[in-house]
C-alpha positions as CSV (number, residue, x, y, z in Angstrom):
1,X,-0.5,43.4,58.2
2,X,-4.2,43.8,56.3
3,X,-7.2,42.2,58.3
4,X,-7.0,39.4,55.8
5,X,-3.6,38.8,56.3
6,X,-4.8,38.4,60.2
7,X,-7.5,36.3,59.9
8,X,-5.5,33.8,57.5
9,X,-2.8,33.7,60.3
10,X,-5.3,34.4,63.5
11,X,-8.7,33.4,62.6
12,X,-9.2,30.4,64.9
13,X,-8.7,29.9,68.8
14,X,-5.9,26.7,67.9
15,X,-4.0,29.5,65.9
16,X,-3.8,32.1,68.6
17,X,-2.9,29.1,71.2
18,X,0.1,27.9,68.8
19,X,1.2,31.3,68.6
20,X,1.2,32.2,71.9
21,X,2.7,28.9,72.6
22,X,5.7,29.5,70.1
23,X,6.0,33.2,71.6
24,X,6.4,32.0,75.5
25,X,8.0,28.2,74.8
26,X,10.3,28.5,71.6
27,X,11.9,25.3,73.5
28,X,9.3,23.7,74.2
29,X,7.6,22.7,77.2
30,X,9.5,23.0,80.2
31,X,7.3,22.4,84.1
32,X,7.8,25.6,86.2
33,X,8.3,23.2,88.9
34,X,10.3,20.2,88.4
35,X,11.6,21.4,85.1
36,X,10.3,18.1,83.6
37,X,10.1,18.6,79.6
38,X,7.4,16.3,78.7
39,X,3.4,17.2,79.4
40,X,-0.3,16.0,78.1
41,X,-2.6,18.3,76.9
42,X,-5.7,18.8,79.4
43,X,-8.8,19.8,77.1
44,X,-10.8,21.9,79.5
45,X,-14.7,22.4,78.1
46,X,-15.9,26.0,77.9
47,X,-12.5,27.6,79.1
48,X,-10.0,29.3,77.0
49,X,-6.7,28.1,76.4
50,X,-5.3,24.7,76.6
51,X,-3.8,23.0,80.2
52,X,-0.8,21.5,79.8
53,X,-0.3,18.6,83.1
54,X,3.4,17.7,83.5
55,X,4.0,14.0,83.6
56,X,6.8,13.7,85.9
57,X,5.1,15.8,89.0
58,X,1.3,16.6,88.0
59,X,1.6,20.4,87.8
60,X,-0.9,22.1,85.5
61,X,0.4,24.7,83.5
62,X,-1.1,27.7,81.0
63,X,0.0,29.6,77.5
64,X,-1.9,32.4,79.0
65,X,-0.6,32.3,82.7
66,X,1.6,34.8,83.4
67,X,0.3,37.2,80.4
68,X,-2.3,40.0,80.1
69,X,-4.6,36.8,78.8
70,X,-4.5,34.8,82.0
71,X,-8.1,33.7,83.3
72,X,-9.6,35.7,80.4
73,X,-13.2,34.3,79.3
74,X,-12.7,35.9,76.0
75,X,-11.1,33.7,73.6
76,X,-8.0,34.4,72.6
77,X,-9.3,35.3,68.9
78,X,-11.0,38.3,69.9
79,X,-8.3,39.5,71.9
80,X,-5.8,38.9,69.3
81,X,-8.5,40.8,67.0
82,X,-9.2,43.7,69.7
83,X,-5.1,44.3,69.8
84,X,-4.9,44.2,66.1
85,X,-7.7,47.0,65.7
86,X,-6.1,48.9,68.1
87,X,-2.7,48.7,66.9
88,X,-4.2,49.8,62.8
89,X,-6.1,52.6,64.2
90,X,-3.9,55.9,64.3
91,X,-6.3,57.6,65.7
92,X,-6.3,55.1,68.7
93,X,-9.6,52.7,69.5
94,X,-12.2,53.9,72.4
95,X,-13.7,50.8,74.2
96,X,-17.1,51.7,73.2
97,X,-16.1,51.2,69.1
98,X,-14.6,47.9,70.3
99,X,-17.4,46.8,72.5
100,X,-19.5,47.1,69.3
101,X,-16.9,45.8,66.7
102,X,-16.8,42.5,68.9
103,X,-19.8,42.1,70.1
104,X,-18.7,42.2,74.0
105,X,-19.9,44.7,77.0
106,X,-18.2,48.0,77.4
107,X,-16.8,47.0,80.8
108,X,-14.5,44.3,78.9
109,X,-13.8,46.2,75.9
């Protein structure tokens, strides 16, 4: 895949979201507790990812829970962008060269 072929398929926060939501529910929404199939989506301002609330039992519920993503406060763009330039580069990324492709500290990179 060529960096524009990423960023036409990854180049926005929703796009990462459905895609990780597609990768960990190709069924569809299913509550870890009740098993309850139906949820609302919880818009949470300033946090990544999207909340998902069952509506049979109330239990809130992440794409990124359970992953290397969960309780990240980097959006999911520049992680999906931080694996991709690790994954092209044969001769394998150091976190410095990240931390200054993307604009984030070292100790995150």
């Amino acid at each position: 895949m060529t960096l524009i072929q990423w960023q036409d398929r990854f180049g926005t926060e929703e796009a990462c979201q459905n895609y990780l939501y597609q990768q960990r529910l190709p069924q569809g929404f299913v509550c870890p507790q009740c098993q309850g199939t139906k949820c609302w989506k919880v818009h949470r301002s300033g946090r990544t990812g999207t909340l998902y609330e069952c509506s049979a039992c109330g239990h809130h519920d992440s794409i990124t829970a359970g992953t290397i993503f969960h309780r990240t406060k980097v959006s999911l763009r520049v992680w999906f962008l931080a694996i991709y330039l690790i994954a092209v580069d044969k001769g394998g990324k150091s976190a410095l060269a990240l931390s200054r492709e993307l604009g984030l500290r070292y100790a995150t990179a």
